[in-house]
C-alpha positions as CSV (number, residue, x, y, z in Angstrom):
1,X,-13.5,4.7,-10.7
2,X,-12.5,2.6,-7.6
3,X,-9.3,1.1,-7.2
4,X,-8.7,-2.6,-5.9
5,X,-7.8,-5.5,-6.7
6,X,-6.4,-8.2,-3.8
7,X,-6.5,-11.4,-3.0
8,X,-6.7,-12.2,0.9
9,X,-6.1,-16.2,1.9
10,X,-5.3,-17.7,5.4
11,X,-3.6,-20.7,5.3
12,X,-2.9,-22.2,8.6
13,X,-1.7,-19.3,10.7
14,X,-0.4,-17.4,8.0
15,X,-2.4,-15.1,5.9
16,X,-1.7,-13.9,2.7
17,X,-2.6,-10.9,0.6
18,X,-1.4,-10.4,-2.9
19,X,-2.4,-7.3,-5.0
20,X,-2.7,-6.9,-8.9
21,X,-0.6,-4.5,-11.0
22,X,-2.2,-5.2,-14.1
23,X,-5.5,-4.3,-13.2
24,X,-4.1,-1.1,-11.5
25,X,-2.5,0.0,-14.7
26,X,-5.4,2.1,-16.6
27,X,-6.2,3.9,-13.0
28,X,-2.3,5.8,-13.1
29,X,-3.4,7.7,-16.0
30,X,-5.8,9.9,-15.0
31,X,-4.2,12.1,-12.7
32,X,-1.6,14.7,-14.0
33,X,0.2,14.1,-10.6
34,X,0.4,10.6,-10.6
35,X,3.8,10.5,-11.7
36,X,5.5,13.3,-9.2
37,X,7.8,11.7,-6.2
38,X,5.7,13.2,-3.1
39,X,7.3,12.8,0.0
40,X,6.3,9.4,2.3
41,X,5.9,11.3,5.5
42,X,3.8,14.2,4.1
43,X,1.7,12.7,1.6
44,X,1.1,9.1,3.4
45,X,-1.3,11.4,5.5
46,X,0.9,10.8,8.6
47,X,0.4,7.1,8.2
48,X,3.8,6.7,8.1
49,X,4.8,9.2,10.7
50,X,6.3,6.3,13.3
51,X,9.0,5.3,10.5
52,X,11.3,7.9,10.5
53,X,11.6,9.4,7.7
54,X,14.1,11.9,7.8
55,X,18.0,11.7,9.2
56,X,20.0,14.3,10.1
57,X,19.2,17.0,7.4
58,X,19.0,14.5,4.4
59,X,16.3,15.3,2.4
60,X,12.3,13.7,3.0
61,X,11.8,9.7,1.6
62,X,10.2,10.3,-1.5
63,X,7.2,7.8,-3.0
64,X,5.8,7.6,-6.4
65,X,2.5,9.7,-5.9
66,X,0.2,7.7,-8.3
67,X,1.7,4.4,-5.9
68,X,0.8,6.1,-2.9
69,X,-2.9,7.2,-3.9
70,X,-3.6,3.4,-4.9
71,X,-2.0,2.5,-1.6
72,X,-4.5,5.3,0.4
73,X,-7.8,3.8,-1.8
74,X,-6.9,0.1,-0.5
75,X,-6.2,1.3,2.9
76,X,-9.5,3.4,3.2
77,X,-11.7,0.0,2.0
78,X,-13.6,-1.5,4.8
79,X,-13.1,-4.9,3.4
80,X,-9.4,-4.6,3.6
81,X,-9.2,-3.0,7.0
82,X,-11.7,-5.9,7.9
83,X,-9.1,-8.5,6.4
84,X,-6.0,-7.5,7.9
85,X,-7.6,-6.4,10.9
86,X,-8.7,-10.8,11.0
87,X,-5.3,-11.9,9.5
88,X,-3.7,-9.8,12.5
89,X,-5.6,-11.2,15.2
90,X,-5.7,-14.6,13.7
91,X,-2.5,-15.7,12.2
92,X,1.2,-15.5,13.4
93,X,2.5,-14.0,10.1
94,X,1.1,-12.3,6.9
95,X,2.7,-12.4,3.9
96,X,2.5,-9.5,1.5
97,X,3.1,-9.4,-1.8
98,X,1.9,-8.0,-5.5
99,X,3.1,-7.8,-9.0
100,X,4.4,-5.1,-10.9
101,X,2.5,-1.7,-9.0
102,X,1.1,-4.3,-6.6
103,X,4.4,-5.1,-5.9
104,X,4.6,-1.7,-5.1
105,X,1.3,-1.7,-2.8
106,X,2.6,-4.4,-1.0
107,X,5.7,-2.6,0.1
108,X,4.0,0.3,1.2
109,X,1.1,-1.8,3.3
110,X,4.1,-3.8,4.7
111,X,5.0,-0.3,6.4
């Protein structure tokens, strides 16, 4: 079952990409994992290695696991790597954004 719903728009020199949570809903049910906190640096497949992560002995930065796997599936798409990949060399700003676990998306392709 493929994951993925977004809308991509440019505007001017801004682009805009919003992502759906509704339509994500049914897809964070089939995995018995999807609900365990995994930790960003580990399980973002060192995709979010530059951020750090980690401080002085505090424990890793956890993410929702079944958020994360939705993020990995957009991120993998060639159209989306095609689209950002255009917004970035294209506009002077992209906005982000999503509703409900698109919302969540969005924070995570903000990174």
């Amino acid at each position: 079952m493929e994951c993925g719903t977004f809308v991509a728009e440019q505007v001017g020199r801004v682009g805009y990409v919003a992502f759906s949570g509704v339509q994500e809903m049914p897809l964070l049910g089939w995995d018995p994992d999807c609900g365990v906190l995994a930790p960003l640096d580990v399980a973002g497949h060192g995709l979010f290695a530059l951020p750090k992560c980690r401080y002085n002995g505090e424990g890793p930065v956890m993410v929702h696991y079944g958020v994360l796997h939705l993020f990995l599936h957009y991120h993998a798409r060639p159209d989306f790597q095609t689209q950002i990949r255009s917004f970035l060399a294209e506009t002077k700003s992209i906005v982000i954004t999503g509703h409900s676990i698109g919302g969540s998306v969005a924070c995570l392709s903000a990174l």
